[in-house]
C-alpha positions in Angstrom: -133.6 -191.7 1.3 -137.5 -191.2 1.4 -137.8 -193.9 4.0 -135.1 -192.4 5.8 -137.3 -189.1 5.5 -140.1 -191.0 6.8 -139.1 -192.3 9.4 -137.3 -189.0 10.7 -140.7 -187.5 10.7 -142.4 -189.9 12.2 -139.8 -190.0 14.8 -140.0 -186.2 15.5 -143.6 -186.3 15.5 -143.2 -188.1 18.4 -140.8 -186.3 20.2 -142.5 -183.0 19.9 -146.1 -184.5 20.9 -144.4 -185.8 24.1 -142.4 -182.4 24.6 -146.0 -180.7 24.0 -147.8 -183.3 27.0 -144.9 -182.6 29.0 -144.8 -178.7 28.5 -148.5 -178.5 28.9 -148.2 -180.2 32.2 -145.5 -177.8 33.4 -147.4 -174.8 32.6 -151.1 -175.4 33.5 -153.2 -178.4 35.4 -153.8 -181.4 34.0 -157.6 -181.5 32.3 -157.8 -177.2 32.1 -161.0 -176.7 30.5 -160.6 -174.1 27.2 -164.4 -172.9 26.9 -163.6 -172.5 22.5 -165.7 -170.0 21.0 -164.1 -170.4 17.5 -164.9 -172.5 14.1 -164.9 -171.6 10.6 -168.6 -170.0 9.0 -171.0 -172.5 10.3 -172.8 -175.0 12.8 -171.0 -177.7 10.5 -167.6 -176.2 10.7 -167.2 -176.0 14.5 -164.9 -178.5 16.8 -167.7 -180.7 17.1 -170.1 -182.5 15.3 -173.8 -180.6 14.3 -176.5 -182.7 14.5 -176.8 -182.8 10.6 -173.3 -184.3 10.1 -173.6 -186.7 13.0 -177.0 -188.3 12.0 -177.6 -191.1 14.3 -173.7 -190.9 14.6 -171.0 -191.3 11.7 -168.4 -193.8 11.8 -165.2 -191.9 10.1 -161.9 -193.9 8.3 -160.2 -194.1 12.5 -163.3 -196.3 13.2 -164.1 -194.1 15.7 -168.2 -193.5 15.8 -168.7 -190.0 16.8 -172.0 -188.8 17.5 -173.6 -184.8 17.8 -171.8 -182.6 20.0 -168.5 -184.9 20.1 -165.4 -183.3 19.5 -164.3 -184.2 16.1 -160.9 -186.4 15.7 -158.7 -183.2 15.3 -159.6 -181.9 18.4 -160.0 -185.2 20.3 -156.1 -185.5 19.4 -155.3 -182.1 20.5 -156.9 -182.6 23.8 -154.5 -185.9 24.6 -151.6 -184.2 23.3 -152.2 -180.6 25.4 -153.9 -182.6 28.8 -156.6 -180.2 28.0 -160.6 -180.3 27.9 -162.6 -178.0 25.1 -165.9 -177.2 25.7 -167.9 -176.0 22.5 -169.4 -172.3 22.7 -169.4 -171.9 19.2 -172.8 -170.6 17.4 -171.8 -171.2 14.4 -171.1 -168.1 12.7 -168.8 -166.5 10.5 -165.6 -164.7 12.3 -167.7 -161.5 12.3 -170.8 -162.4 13.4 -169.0 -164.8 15.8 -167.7 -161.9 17.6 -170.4 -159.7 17.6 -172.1 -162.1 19.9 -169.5 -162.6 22.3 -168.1 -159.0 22.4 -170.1 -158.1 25.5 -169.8 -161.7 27.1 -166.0 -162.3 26.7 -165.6 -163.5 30.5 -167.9 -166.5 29.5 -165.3 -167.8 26.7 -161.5 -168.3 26.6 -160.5 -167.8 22.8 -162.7 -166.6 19.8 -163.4 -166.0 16.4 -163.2 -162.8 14.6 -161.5 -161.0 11.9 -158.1 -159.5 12.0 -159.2 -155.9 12.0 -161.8 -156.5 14.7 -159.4 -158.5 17.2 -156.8 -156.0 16.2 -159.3 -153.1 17.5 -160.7 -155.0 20.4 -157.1 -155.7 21.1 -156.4 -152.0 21.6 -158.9 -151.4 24.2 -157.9 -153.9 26.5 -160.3 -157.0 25.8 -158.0 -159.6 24.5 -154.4 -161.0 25.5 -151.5 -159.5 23.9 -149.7 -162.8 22.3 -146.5 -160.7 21.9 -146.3 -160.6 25.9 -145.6 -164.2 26.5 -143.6 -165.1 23.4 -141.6 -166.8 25.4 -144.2 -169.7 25.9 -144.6 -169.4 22.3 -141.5 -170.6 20.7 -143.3 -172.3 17.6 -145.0 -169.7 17.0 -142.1 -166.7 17.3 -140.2 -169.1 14.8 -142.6 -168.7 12.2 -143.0 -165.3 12.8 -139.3 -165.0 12.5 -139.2 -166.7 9.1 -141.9 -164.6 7.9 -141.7 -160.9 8.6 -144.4 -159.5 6.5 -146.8 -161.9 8.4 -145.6 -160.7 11.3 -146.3 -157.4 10.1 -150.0 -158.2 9.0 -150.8 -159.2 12.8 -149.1 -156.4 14.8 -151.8 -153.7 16.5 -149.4 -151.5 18.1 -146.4 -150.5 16.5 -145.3 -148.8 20.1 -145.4 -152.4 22.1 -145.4 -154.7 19.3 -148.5 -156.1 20.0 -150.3 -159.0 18.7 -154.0 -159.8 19.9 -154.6 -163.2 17.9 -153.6 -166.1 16.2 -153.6 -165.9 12.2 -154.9 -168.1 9.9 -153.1 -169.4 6.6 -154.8 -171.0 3.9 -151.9 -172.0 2.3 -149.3 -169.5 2.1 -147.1 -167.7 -0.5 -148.8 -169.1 -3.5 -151.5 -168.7 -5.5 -154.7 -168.2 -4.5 -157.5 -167.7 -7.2 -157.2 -168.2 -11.0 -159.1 -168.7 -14.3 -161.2 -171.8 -14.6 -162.4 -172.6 -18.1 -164.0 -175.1 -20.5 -161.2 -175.8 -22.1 -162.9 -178.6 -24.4 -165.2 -175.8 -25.5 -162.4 -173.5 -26.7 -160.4 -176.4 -28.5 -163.7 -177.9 -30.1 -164.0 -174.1 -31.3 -160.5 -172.9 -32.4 -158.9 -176.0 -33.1 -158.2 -178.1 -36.2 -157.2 -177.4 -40.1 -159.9 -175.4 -42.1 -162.5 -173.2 -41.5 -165.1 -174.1 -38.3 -168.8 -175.7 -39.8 -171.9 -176.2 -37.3 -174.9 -177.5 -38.6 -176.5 -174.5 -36.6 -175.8 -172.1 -34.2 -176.7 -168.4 -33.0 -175.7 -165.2 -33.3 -173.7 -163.1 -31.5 -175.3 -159.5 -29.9 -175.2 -156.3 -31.5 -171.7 -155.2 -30.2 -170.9 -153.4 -27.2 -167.7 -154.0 -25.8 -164.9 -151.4 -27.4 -161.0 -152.7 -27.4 -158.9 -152.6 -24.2 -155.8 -153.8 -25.7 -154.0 -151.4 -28.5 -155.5 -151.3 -32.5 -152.3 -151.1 -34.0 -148.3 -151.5 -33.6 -147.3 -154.6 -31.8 -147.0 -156.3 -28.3 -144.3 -158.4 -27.1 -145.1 -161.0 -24.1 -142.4 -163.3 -22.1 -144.1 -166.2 -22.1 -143.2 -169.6 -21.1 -142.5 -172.5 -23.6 -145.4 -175.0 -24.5 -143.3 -177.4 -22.5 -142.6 -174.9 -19.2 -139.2 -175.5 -19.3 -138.0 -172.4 -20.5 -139.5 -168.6 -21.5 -139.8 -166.9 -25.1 -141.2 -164.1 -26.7 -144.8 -164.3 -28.6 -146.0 -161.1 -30.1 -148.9 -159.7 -30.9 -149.4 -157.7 -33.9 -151.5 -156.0 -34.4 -150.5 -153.9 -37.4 -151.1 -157.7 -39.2 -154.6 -158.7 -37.9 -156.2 -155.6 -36.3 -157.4 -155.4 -33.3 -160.3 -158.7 -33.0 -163.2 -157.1 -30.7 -162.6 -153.9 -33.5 -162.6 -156.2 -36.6 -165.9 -157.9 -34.9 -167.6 -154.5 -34.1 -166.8 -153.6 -37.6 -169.1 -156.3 -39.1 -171.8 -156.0 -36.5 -173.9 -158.8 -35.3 -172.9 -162.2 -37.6 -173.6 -165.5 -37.2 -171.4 -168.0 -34.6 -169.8 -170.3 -37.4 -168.2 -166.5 -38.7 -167.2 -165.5 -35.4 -165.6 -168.3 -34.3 -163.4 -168.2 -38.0 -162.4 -164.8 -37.6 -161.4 -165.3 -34.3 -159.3 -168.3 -35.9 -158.0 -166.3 -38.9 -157.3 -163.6 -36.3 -155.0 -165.7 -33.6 -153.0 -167.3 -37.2 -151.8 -163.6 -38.5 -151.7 -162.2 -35.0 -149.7 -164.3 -33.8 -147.8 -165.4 -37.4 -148.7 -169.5 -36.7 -147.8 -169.3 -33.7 -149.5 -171.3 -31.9 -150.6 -173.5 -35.3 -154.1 -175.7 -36.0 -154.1 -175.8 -32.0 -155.0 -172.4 -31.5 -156.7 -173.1 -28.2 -153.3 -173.0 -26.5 -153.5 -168.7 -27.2 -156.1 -169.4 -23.8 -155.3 -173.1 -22.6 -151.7 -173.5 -23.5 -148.9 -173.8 -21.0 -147.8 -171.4 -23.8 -150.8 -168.8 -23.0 -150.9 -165.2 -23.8 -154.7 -164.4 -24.4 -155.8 -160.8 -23.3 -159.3 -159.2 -22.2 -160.1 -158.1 -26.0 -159.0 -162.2 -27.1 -161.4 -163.4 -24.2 -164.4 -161.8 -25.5 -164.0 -162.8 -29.1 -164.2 -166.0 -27.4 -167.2 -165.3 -25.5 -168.9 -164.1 -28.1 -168.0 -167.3 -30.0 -169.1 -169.3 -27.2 -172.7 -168.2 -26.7 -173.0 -167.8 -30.0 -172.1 -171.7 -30.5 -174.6 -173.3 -27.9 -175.8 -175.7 -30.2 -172.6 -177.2 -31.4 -170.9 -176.9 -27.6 -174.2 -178.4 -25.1 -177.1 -178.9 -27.7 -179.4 -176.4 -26.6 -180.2 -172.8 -27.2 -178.0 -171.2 -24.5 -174.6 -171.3 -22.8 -173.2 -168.8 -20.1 -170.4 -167.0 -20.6 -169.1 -165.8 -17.4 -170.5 -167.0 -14.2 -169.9 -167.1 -10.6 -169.7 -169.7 -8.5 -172.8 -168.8 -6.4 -174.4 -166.0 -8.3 -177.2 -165.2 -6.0 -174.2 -164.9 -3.0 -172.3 -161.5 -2.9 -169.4 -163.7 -1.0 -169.2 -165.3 -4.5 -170.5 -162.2 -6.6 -167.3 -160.4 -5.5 -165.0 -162.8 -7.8 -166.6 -161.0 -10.9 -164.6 -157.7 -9.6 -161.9 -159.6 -8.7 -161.4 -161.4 -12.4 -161.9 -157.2 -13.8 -158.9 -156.4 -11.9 -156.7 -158.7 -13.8 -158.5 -158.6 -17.0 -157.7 -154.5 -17.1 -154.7 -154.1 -14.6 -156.3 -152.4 -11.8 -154.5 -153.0 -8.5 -157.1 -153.5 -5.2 -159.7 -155.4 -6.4 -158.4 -158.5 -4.7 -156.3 -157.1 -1.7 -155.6 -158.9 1.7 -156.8 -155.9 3.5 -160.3 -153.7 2.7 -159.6 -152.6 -1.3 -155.8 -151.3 -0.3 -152.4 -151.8 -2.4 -148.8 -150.2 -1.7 -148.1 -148.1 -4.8 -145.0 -147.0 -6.6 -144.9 -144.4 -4.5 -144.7 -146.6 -1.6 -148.0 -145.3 0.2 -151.4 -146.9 0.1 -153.6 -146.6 -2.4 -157.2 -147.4 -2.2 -159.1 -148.9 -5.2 -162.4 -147.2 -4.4 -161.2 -144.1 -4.9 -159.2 -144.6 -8.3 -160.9 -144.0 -11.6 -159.2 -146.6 -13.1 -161.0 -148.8 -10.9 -164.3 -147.3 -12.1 -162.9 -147.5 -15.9 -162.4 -151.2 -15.6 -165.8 -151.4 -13.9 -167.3 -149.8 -16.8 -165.4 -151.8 -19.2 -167.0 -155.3 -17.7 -171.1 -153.3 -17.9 -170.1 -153.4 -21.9 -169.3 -157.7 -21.3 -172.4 -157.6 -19.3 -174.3 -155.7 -21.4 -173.7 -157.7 -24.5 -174.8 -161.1 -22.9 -171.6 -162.5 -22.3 -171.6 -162.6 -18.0 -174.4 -164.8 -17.0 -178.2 -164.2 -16.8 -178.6 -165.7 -13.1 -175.4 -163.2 -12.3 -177.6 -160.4 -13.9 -180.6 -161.1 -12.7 -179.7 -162.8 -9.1 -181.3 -166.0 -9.9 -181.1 -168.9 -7.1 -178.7 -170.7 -9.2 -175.1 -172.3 -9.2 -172.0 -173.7 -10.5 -172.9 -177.0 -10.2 -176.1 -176.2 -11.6 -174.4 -174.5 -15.0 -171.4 -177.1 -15.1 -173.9 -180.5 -14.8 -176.0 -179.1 -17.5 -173.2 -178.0 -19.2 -174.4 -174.1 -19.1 -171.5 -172.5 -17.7 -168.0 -171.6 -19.5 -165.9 -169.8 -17.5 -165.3 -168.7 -14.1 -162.7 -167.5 -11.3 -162.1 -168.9 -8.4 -160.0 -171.8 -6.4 -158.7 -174.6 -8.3 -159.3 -177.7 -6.2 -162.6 -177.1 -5.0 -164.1 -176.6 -8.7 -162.1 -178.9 -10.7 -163.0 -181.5 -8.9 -166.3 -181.1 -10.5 -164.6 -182.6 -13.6 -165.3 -186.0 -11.2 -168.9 -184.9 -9.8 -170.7 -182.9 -12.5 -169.3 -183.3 -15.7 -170.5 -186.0 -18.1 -167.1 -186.6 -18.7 -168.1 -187.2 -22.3 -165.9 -186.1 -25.0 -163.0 -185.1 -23.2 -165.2 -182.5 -21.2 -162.4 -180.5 -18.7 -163.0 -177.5 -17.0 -159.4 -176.0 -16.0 -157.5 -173.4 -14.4 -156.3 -171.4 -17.6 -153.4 -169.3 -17.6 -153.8 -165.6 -16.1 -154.3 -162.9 -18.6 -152.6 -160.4 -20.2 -153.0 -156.3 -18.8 -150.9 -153.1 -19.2 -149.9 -152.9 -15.3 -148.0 -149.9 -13.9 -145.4 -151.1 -11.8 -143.5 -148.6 -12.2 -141.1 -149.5 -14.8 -142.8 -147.7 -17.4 -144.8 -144.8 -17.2 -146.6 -146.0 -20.0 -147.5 -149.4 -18.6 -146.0 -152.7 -18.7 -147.9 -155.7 -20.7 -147.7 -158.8 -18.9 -148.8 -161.3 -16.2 -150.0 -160.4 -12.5 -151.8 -161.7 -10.3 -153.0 -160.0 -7.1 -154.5 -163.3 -5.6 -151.5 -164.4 -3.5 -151.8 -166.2 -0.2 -151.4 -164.9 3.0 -152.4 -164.0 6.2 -156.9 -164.6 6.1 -158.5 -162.2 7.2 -160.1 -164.1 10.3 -158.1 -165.5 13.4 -158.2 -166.5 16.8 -158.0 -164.6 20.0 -157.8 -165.1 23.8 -160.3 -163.4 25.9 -158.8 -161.3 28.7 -161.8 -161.6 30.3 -162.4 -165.4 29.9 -158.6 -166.4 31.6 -158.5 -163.5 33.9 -157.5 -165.3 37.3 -156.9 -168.8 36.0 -153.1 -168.8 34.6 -154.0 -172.3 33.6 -156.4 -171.4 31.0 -153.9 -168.7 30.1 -151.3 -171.1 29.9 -153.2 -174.0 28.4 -154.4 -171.7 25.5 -151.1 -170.1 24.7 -150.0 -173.8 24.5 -152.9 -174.3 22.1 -151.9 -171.5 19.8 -148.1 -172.7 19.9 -148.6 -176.4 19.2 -150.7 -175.7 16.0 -147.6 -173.2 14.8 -145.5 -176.3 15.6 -144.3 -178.5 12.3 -146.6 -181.4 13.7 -148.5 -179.1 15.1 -149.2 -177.6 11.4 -149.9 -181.7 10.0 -152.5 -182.3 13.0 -154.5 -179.1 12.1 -154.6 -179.6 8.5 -154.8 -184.1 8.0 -156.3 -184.1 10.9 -155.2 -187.4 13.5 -152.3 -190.1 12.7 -155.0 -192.3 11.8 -156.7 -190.2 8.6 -152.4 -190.6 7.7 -151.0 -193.4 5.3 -148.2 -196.0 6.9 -145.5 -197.8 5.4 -145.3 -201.3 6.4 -142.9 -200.5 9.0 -144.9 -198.4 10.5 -143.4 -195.2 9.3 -145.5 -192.3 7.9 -145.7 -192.5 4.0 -144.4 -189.0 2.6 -144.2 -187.0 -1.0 -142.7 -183.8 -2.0 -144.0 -181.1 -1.7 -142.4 -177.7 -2.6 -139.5 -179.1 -1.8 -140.4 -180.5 1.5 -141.3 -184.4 2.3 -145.2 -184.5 3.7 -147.2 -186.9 4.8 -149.6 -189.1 2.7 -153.4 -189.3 3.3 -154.6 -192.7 4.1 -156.2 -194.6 1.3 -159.7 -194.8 3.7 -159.4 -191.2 3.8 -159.2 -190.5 0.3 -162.1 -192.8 -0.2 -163.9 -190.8 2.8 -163.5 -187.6 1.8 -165.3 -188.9 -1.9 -168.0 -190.3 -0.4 -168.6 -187.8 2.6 -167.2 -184.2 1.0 -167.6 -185.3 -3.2 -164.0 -184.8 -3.1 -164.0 -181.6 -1.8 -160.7 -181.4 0.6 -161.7 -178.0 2.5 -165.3 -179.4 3.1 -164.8 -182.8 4.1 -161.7 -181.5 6.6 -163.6 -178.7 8.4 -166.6 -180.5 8.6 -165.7 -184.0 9.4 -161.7 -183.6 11.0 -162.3 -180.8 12.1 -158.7 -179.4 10.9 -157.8 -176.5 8.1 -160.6 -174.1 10.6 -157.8 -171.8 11.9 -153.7 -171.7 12.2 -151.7 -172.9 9.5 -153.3 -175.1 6.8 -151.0 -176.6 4.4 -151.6 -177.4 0.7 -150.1 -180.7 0.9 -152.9 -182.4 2.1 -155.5 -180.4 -0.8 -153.1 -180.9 -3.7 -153.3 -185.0 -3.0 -157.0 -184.3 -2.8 -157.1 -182.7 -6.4 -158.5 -184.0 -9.7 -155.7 -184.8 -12.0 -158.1 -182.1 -14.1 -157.1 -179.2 -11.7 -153.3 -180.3 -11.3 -152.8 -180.4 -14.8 -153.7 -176.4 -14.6 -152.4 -175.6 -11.9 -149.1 -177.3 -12.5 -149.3 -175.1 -15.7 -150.1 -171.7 -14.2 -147.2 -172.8 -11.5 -144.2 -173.4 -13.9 -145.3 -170.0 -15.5 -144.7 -168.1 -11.6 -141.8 -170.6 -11.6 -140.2 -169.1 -14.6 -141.3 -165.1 -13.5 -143.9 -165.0 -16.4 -146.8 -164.5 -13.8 -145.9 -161.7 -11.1 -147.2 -161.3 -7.8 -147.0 -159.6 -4.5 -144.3 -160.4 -2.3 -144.5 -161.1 1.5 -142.0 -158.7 2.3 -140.9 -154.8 2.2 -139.6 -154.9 -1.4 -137.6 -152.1 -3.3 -140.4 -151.2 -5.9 -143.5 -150.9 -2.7 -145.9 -152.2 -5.9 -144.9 -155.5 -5.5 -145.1 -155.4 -1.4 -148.0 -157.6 -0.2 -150.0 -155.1 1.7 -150.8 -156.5 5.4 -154.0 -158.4 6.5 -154.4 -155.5 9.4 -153.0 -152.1 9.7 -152.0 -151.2 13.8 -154.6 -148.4 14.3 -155.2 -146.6 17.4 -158.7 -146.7 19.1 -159.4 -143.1 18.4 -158.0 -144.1 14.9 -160.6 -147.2 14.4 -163.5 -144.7 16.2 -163.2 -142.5 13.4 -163.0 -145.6 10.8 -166.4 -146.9 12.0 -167.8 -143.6 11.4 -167.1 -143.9 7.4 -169.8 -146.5 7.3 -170.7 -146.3 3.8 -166.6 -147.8 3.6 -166.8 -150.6 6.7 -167.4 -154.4 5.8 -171.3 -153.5 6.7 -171.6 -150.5 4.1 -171.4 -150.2 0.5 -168.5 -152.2 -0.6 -169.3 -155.6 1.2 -168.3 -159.3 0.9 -170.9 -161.1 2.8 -173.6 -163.3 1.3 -176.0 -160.9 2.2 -174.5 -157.9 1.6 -174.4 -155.3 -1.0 -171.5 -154.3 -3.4 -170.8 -151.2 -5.2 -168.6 -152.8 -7.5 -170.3 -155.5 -8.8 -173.5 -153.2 -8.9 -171.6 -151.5 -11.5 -170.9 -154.3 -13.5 -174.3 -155.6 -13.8 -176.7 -151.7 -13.8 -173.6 -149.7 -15.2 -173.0 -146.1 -13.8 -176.1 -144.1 -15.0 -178.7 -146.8 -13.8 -177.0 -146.8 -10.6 -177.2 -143.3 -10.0 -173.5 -142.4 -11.3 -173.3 -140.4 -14.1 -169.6 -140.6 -14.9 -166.8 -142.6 -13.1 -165.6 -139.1 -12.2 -168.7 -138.6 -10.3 -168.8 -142.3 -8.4 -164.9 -141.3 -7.3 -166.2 -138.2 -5.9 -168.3 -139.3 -4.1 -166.4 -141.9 -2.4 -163.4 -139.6 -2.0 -166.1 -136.8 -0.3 -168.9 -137.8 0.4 -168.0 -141.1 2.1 -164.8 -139.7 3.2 -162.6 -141.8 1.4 -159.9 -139.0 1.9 -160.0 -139.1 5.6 -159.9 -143.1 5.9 -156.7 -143.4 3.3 -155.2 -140.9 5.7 -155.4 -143.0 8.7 -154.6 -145.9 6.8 -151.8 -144.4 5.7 -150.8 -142.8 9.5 -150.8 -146.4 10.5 -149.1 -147.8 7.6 -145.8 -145.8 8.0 -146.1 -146.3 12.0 -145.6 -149.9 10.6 -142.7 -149.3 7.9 -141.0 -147.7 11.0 -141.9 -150.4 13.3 -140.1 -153.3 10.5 -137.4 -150.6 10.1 -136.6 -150.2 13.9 -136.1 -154.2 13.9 -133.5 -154.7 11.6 
């Protein structure tokens, strides 16, 4: 049957590249030239190769020799399949920054880089092509469209026309996105094991600061799955046995790591009535899982408290971020307090927004909850137990605290860290670092007005937040370069189309001996099987690092549709053993998460990548600018960001007094009022827009 499988897909691989030639030559000259004004962040990350990557030129796993400036395989493919020509105009920026520079030269490129909201607005005014006009070129495309409403949704500008002014970028869809990566070796050389815990030495832990999230008395009950996945069960927490652990520990005071670290044992055995036994670990680790915010810094404090016994030396992080001189990786710190104390917004798909109860939008920045949970990470901070580079902005790294075994835990994507269990861990007595399951928060979805405690996760894939556009301006006149890019857009949204852009060519593809392409499941669906030369490529080129070593050297995954298939293959056995662990858990409904559609209960509708604002609607946005990506709540690496301000200086060194008074003053004096309103003016243009089509 999988042969059979195999060779289907080879077979309409085929087909549909020869329907693609032959459509391309029906609709546009042979050899149109597509001037391509488009790549991913950087000069390394563009449709051809940078001078850096290319060297003296780099032989890749085809054979091929590709020198600087040469389109890279990916695109070399694409312009044999289309009868096309690309000519690189890419600086090398991020989508922003990409735009910005060609905004006021559009006529001198065809399609370009930018993000959703800024296509979306430049859309409006006339500057780029309306895809939604010439869907009927577009048939791939309309399809997926089709089978995905709420993507369709996060892409439409004008809820009067329909309009869509660019191409949308998945990476990956409907799945997890971000999640908890641990030390889980720490935690079991910790918790584990019959008897008390004995160190020859270790530290103490700070002067307590931190006050309980999670109730002091009466118990908690927690669907969880089994330790084997297969099925779900109840695991309570009671607390009218053990107490509360961070309130037990601030009791005592300061103490010594060896007593922490047995408290926190003797805690999670009456908590938890022997639950989870001499392998207590599993509380955090555990397919099993049900650790909360208050569990998680007992076992901080544990942790840096135990540097001795856990790397040998007189320190160990806590919390870190991946880059924690970077505000593009600063930002996960917020992110990981959203879960960690239920606060929708802190990881939306658009600007800080989520679709409440009520079914309008809500916008994180202006909810004290938001600041509460801020305030509630200072008191981590502030006893030590987030990292000192994080605090201070020190020039250093993940790698730098997982090779010197410095750093415990983290949040972020699972293939692209864990497969530092290969790169920069010793890999010395059974050293892992591990997606752990998602914690436990009181979240109000509206089925209890007191709160619900259980799993969610806000990081859920869907449409990015950059794309690709067509510049009016560049194909005004020529229909060929119209044509030829619309067939562009439309191939990638194609199933091959979707393989090419994220293996890259048939030659980066495993091959049975027949000839026919090698394929696993997937999610249910057979896909194709890297080549072993690539696999051995993309360790000695990328470290193992899929996303790297496929935008920088294939050229694929840098816009359209980018499938997980090829990244799982590409995963340390590490990472998949987490991941596999956090996915039975969503599986079994034990870890909830937005939908990508309208649902009944508006909490759990994912809220779109772009709203469809008017240009006097995005005037007045602009003029909020203490709210735009430029002002006081940014992502960039060289940014600034309110929100993780407050986690490191708190809310009276950073000029707050209360998180009453830092509400305020975004609802007032940054107009945060004014900006939900349009959002929300746009948002139910949109609900009427979905409504009117079914």
């Amino acid at each position: 049957m999988k042969r059979f499988l195999s060779l289907m897909l080879a077979a309409v691989m085929l087909l549909s590249l020869a329907a693609a030639a032959a459509h391309a030559e029906q609709t546009y000259a042979a050899g149109t030239v597509l001037r391509m004004a488009t790549g991913y962040n950087s000069a390394k990350t563009g449709i051809t190769f940078d001078a850096e990557t290319a060297g003296e030129g780099i032989t890749l796993a085809d054979g091929v020799t590709y020198n600087t400036d040469s389109l890279k395989p990916t695109w070399v493919a694409l312009e044999e399949i289309l009868n096309v020509k690309f000519e690189n105009k890419y600086q090398g920026n991020g989508a922003a920054k990409e735009f910005e520079y060609w905004k006021e030269r559009l006529n001198e490129v065809d399609m370009v880089s930018g993000t959703a909201a800024t296509l979306s607005e430049y859309g409006e005014i006339g500057s780029l092509v309306n895809l939604a006009e010439y869907m009927d070129q577009l048939p791939s495309f309309r399809a997926y469209l089709d089978a995905n409403p709420i993507v369709r949704l996060s892409i439409t500008g004008n809820t009067k026309t329909g309009a869509i002014y660019f191409s949308p970028y998945f990476d990956g869809v409907n799945d997890i996105e971000r999640m908890p990566l641990m030390r889980v070796d720490w935690t079991q050389k910790l918790l584990d094991g019959e008897g008390e815990f004995t160190a020859d030495a270790c530290g103490t832990t700070a002067d307590p600061v931190y006050q309980p999230y999670m109730p002091t008395s009466g118990k908690v009950e927690i669907e969880t799955p089994t330790l084997d996945g297969t099925a779900t069960e109840i695991v309570t927490k009671d607390y009218d046995a053990a107490g509360n652990i961070v309130a037990v520990m601030n009791e005592k005071g300061a103490m010594s790591g060896v007593e922490a670290v047995n408290l926190l044992r003797a805690y999670i055995d009456t908590a938890y009535n022997g639950y989870y036994g001499t392998e207590r670990s599993n509380l955090f680790c555990g397919q099993n899982a049900a650790w909360d915010v208050d569990e998680l810094v007992a076992l901080l404090r544990c942790v840096v408290a135990n540097a001795q016994t856990l790397n040998g030396t007189e320190s160990v992080q806590g919390l870190f971020s991946r880059e924690d001189d970077n505000y593009q990786r600063r930002v996960d710190m917020f992110r990981l307090a959203g879960h960690l104390f239920g606060v929708r917004g802190m990881e939306s798909r658009q600007d800080y927004l989520y679709v409440g109860t009520d079914g309008i939008l809500h916008d994180a920045r202006q909810e004290e909850a938001t600041y509460e949970a801020l305030a509630k990470m200072h008191e981590i901070a502030a006893e030590g137990l987030i990292s000192q580079a994080f605090i201070d902005m020190a020039t250093e790294t993940s790698s730098t605290y997982l090779e010197n075994d410095l750093g415990f835990m983290s949040y972020d994507y699972n293939q692209t860290q864990t497969v530092m269990n290969a790169t920069k861990l010793q890999n010395e007595d059974g050293e892992k670092y591990m997606a752990v399951m998602v914690p436990v928060a009181r979240w109000y979805d509206g089925t209890d007005e007191n709160g619900t405690y259980m799993r969610f996760t806000e990081s859920w894939r869907s449409v990015k937040t950059d794309g690709w556009a067509i510049s009016k301006a560049g194909v005004e006149g020529s229909p060929d370069k119209l044509n030829a890019a619309l067939a562009l857009i439309d191939y990638a949204f194609s199933e091959e189309g979707q393989i090419l852009m994220s293996y890259g060519p048939d030659a980066f593809i495993k091959h049975n001996e027949d000839g026919s392409v090698a394929t696993f499941l997937f999610n249910g669906k057979e896909m194709p099987v890297i080549a072993d030369a690539t696999y051995e490529e993309l360790w000695s080129k990328a470290k193992g690092n899929y996303t790297n070593y496929a935008r920088m050297y294939l050229g694929s995954t840098l816009s359209f549709v980018k499938s997980q298939a090829f990244e799982y293959q590409c995963t340390h056995e590490v990472g998949r053993e987490g991941a596999g662990k956090i996915s039975a858990a969503i599986a079994l409904g034990t870890i909830r998460h937005p939908e990508l559609a309208i649902t009944e209960d508006g909490w759990y509708t994912s809220i779109p990548t772009v709203l469809p604002h008017t240009k006097v609607e995005n005037d007045d946005l602009n003029t909020y600018t203490q709210l735009t990506s430029n002002g006081k709540f940014s992502g960039a690496r060289g940014g600034e960001n309110l929100f993780v301000d407050l986690i490191v200086k708190g809310f009276v060194d950073d000029g707050f007094t209360s998180t009453e008074e830092a509400v305020n003053t975004v609802v007032n004096d940054w107009f945060g009022d004014l900006y939900l309103e349009l959002k929300n003016d746009a948002w139910n243009r949109l609900l009427d827009y979905y409504n009117s089509l079914n």
